[in-house]
N, C-alpha and C positions, 0 to 999 in steps of 0.2 A: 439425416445429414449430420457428420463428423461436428465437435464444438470446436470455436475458434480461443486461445487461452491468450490474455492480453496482463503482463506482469514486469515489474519493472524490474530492469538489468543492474541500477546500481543499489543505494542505498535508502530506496525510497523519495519521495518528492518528483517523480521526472517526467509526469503530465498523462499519468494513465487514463485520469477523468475525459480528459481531453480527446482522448485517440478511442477510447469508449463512447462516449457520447456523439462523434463522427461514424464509428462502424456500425452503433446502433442504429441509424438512421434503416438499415439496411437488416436488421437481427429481430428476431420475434422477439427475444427473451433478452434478459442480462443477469446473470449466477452473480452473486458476490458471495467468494468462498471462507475468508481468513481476513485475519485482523479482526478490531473494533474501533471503538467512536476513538480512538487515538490517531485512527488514520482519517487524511483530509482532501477529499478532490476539488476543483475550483474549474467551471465553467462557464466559460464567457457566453452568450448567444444573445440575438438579436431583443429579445427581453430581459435582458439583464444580467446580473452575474448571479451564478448558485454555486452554492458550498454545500458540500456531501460530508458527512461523516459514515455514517452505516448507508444510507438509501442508495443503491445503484445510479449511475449518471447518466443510465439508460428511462428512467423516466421520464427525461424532457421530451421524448419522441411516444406522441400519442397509443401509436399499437402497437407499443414495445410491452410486455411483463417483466416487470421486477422482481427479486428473488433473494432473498439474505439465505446462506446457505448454513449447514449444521457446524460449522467449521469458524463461523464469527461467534465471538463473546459480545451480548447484546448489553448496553447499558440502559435499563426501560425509560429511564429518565430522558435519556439526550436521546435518544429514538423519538419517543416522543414529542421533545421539544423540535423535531428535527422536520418530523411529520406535519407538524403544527405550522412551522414556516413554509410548507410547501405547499397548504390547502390555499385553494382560493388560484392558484400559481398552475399547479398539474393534478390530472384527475391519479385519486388514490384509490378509489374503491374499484376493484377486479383489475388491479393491476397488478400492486403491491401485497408481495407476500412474506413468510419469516419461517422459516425452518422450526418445527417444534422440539429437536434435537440442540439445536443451537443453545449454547450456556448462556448463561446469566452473568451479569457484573452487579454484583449486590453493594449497595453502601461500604460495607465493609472492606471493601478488597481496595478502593481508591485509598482506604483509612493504611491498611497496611503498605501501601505501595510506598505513599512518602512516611512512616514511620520506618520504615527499613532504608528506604535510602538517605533520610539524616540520620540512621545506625549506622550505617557504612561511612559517613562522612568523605574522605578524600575518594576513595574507591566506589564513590555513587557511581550506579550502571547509567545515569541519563536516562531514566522513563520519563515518561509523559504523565508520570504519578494519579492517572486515570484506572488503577484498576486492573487492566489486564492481564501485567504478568499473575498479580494472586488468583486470579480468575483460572487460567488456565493451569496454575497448580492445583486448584481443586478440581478440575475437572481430572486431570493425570491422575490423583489421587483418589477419585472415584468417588471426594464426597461436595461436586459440583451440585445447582440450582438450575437444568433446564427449562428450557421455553414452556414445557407441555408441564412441569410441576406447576408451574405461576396458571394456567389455562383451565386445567383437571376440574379446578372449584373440590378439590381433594383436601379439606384445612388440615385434616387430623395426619397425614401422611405429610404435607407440607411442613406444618409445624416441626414433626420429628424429626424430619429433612435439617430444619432451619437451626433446631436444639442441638441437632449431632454435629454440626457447625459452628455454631457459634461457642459450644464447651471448649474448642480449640481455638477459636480468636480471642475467647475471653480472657483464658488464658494467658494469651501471649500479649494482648492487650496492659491485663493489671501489672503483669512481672518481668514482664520483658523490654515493653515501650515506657508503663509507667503511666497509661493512659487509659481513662472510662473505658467499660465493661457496655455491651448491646444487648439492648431489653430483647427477648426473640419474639413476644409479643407484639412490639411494635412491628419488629420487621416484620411477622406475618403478616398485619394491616394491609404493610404499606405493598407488599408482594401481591398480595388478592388484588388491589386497585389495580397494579399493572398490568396482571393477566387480564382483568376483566377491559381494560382501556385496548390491550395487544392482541385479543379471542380473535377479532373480524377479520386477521389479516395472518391467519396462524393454520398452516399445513403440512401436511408432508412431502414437504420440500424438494426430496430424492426423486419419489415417486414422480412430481409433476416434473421434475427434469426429466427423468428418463420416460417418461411418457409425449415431451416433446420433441425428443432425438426422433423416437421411434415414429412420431409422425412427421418426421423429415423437416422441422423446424430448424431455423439458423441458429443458434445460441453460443452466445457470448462468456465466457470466465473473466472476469472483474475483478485479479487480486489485489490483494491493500501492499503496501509497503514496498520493497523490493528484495531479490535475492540474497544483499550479501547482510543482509538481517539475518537469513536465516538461520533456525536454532541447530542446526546438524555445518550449515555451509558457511553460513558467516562470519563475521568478527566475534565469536566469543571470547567471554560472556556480554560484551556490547550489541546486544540483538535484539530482536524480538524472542515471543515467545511459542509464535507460531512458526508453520513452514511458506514463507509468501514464493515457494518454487511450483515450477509447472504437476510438478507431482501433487505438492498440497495443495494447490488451487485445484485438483480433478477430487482431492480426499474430501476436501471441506465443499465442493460443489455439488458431492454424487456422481459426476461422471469418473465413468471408466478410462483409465490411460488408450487403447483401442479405437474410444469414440472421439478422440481428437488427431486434425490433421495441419492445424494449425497454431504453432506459438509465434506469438508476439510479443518481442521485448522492446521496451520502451527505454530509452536512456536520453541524458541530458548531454549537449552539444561539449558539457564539462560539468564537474561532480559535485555534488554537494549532499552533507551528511549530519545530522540533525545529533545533538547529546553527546556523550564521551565515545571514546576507541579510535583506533590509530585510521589514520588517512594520509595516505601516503604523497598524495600529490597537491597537498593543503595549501592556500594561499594566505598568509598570513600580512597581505599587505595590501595597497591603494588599489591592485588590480582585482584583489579579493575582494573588498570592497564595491569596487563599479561593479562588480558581477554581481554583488548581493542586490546594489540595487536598481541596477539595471533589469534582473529576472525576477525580481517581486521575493526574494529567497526568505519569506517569515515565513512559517507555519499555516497551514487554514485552519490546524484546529485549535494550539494552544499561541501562537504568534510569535513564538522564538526562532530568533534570528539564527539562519542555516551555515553552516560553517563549509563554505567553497573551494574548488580547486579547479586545477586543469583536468581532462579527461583522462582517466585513466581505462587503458587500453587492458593492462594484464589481467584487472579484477572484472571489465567488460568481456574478454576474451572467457574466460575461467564462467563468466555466469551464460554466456550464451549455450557453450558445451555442456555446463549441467543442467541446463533446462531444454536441451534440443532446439534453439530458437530456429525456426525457418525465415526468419525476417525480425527488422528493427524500425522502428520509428524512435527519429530524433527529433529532440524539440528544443526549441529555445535558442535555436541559431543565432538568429537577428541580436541576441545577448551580444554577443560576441565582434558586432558589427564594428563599434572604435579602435577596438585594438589593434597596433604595428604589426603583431607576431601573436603567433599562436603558437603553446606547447601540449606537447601529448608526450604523458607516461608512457612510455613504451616496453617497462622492461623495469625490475626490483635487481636491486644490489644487496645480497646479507654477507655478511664476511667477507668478502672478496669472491662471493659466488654469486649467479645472475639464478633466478628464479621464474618457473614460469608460469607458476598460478601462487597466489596470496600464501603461505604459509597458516599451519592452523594452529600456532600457539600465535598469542597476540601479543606474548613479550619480541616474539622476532618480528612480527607485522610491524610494531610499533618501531622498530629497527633500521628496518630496509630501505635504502637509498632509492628512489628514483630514478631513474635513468629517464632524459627526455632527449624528444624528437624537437627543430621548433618548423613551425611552417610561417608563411608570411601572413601577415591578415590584409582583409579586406577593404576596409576603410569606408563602408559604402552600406547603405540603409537597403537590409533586405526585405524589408516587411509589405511593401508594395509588390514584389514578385509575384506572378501566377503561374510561372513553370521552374523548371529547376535551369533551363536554360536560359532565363530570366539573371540567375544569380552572377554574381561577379568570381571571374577565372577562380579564386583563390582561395573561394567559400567550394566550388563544387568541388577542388582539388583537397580542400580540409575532406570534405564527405565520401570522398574515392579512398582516400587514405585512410579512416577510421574504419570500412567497413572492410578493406585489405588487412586489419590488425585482427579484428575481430573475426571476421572468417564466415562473418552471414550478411546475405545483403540488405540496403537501407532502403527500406521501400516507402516512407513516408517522412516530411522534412518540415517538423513546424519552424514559421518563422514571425510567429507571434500567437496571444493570447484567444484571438476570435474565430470561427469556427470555418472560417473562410482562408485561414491561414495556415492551410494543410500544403504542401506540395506533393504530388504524388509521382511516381515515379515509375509504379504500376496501374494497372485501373483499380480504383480503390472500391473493389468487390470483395463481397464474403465469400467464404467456399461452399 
């Protein structure tokens, strides 16, 4: 049975946990392909709320398997601690599993993250100073720390591993930053602890995907972040370091592009984008504001407050095309419920020329006018609705219109936080 890819269409933040956690009800499996513990899901359900950093959000559902795929940078610590808050909560043994391919975020690369971006000063990139970006420069550069080095109980290859590394942190550490040098001693210690804590739950990851396809299993792709992060498509260099596109959630999962007949883009009813790089439909005022705090807009995993706008159609438009979206799940509707008047980005102005996908220098992204649609709002509490015929004229006429700009249809409509607060539009089955 084909996999279904579930990845977010704007900037990251727009309720993937959420629309995961509902499909899986229904999926044997859940892949998490890309990212690390920098990305954060948050799910409400009748026990509580859970916050994900690495764990797929597909383990609140008993005979679901979970799956961190070769394509996330693991950080063993916050894994751990992550695992830790979930015993006792959901079962973890022959569920949960971890790619032995999958990289390492080692002490040192959080160390570098913010030593380079208070080097850059006004030109910080906005990380999440967790580590990731140095991470997957060492993997690029071929002298990364995977899952199966930490597992092996290999010391004497390990260590050499850890020596041939740390000669060039140290490095940049004493004469570059101006800061302590890393015993490689220690860090081998503390490396063994973690393979030996992370062995139970450590496989070949690809293999047991593609060995679920093939026995006609449902499975799920789980990407972190959203599209216009991404390192080839996005706002560079304001991005991630990985590819959170339908393509890189099939690289970092093991499936084949072939075995998928399903993408799902997830986007927000209006946008919002976390750290530096231009946002074109920005709000920089009182209705920015109600919006932050009306959709809860802090972070789940470091808590910085999300920087908001209206919906922007052309950078929606631009990511459903290059991830072939067959459908969209919007979330966060009922945000929007006080407001008079609704605007949507419809269209970018650079010099006196209209534009019809983002620009990829990010001196002209930073540039480009707006052009806005406005429609009327609703004025009316949708969070009690249980069809979309339920809603008020002017909320289903906002959703007729956004999926008209966009160009794929909206087949699911959250209108709040709880798992009951899906509206579906199709029958909400896997394929």
């Amino acid at each position: 049975m084909p996999a279904t890819l579930i990845l977010g269409g704007q900037w990251g933040d727009e309720g993937k946990g959420k629309i995961t956690d509902t499909l899986a009800a229904q999926a044997d499996m859940v892949v998490r392909p890309n990212g690390s513990a920098n990305a954060g899901h948050t799910v409400a359900t009748e026990d509580g709320i859970f916050k994900f950093h690495l764990v797929p959000a597909g383990i609140l559902h008993p005979h679901c398997i979970c799956v961190i795929g070769a394509g996330v940078a693991i950080s063993p610590p916050d894994l751990l601690a992550e695992l830790e808050t979930l015993r006792g909560r959901v079962q973890l043994q022959g569920r949960f599993f971890i790619s032995d391919r999958a990289h390492v975020i080692m002490p040192y690369h959080p160390l570098l993250d913010q030593y380079e971006e208070a080097r850059r000063g006004s030109s910080a990139v906005g990380t999440t100073l967790r580590g990731n970006g140095p991470a997957f420069t060492d993997k690029v550069a071929r002298r990364g720390i995977r899952i199966a080095d930490l597992v092996a109980g290999d010391a004497a290859s390990l260590r050499e591993k850890l020596g041939l590394a740390l000669a060039d942190k140290n490095t940049l550490f004493r004469h570059l930053y101006g800061a302590p040098p890393i015993d490689p001693e220690g860090m081998l210690e503390l490396a063994q602890q973690w393979g030996q804590a992370l062995a139970p739950y450590v496989i070949s990851a690809e293999t047991y995907v593609q060995d679920a396809l093939n026995a006609g299993k449902r499975v799920l792709v789980e990407a972190a972040q959203g599209c216009m992060l991404d390192l080839d498509y996005g706002t560079y260099p304001y991005v991630t370091s990985t590819s959170p596109t339908a393509a890189g959630a099939c690289q970092g999962a093991g499936v084949g592009p072939t075995q998928v007949d399903r993408v799902i883009g997830v986007f927000k009813a209006y946008t919002t984008r976390v750290g530096a790089g231009p946002f074109p439909s920005e709000l920089l005022d009182e209705i920015g504001q109600l919006i932050r705090e009306r959709g809860h807009e802090y972070g789940t995993t470091t808590g910085r407050p999300r920087r908001t706008g209206w919906f922007d159609a052309v950078a929606a438009r631009y990511a459903a095309r290059l991830n072939g979206m067959t459908e969209i799940a919007l979330t966060k509707l009922d945000v929007l419920d006080p407001l008079e008047e609704i605007r949507i980005c419809v269209g970018y102005q650079l010099d006196g020329k209209e534009l019809i996908a983002p620009p990829a220098r990010v001196e002209d992204y930073a540039c480009v006018e707006p052009i806005y649609e406005t429609m009327p709002g609703w004025k009316t509490d949708t969070a009690d609705a249980t069809t979309i015929e339920q809603l008020p004229a002017a909320a289903q006429a906002y959703i007729a219109r956004l999926e008209a700009l966009i160009g794929v249809p909206i087949t699911m409509i959250g209108i709040g936080p709880q798992r009951k607060q899906i509206l579906w539009r199709t029958a909400p089955m896997l394929a």
